[in-house]
Steps between C-alpha positions, in 0.01 A plus 500: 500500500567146497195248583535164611374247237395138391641416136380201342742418165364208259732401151382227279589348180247510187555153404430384861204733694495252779866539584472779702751698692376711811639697796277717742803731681470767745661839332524851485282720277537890438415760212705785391587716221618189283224286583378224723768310663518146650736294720581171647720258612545158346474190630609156467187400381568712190867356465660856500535538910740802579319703232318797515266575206363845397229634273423835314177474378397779260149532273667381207824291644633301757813399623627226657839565692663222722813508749680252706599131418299535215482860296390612179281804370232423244259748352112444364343740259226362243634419175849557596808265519782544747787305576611458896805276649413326746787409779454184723726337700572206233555759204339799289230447239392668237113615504296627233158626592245582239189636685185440311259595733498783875236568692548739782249586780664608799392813721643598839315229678715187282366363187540255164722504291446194165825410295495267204849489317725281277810402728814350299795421712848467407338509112277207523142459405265731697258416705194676533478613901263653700532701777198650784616723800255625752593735775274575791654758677 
């Protein structure tokens, strides 16, 4: 069954902790046989209105799946690399995603999920990002 919920996203850069990126949303949050799922709706705020943004979250991966003006589908497992396209409305990039560190701690009632990865776009130097999600469903 689908629950109502509060999602609170937060990205920064390593080289520049204070610069930091956060969006409380409301969503949707459910569980079934593939995992924990959550939902919401972009904003402006975020620079990708008309998007709707999707997560699987499993114990040892998580995935990142976006649709709308902006859409791509990127995957997080620790210690592995995957490469994602990533469609705006100015062009496609490139992304490579290294994921050095996942934490996962989510139950029926929402969760935390930790991400700290090596993002290289379009084959430039990476940049060491993290990302926090909480859920309170």
């Amino acid at each position: 069954m689908k629950k109502k919920a509060i999602i609170s996203i937060s990205s920064n850069q390593e080289v520049d902790k204070d610069d930091l990126i956060e969006v409380i949303t409301p969503g949707e949050f459910y569980h079934d046989v593939n995992g924990f799922h959550a939902s919401y709706d972009e904003t402006e705020i975020s620079g990708m209105e008309g998007t709707r943004t999707r997560l699987l979250i499993q114990q040892d991966k998580f995935m990142l799946e976006r649709e709308g003006t902006t859409s791509t589908q990127m995957e997080f497992k620790k210690n592995n690399e995957s490469l994602s396209l990533y469609n705006t409305p100015y062009g496609m990039l490139e992304l490579k995603i290294h994921t050095k560190d996942l934490k996962v701690d989510v139950d029926e009632n929402g969760g935390e999920i930790f991400v700290n990865y090596n993002l290289s776009i379009g084959g430039q130097q990476p940049q060491t990002t993290e990302l926090r999600i909480k859920i309170k469903a």
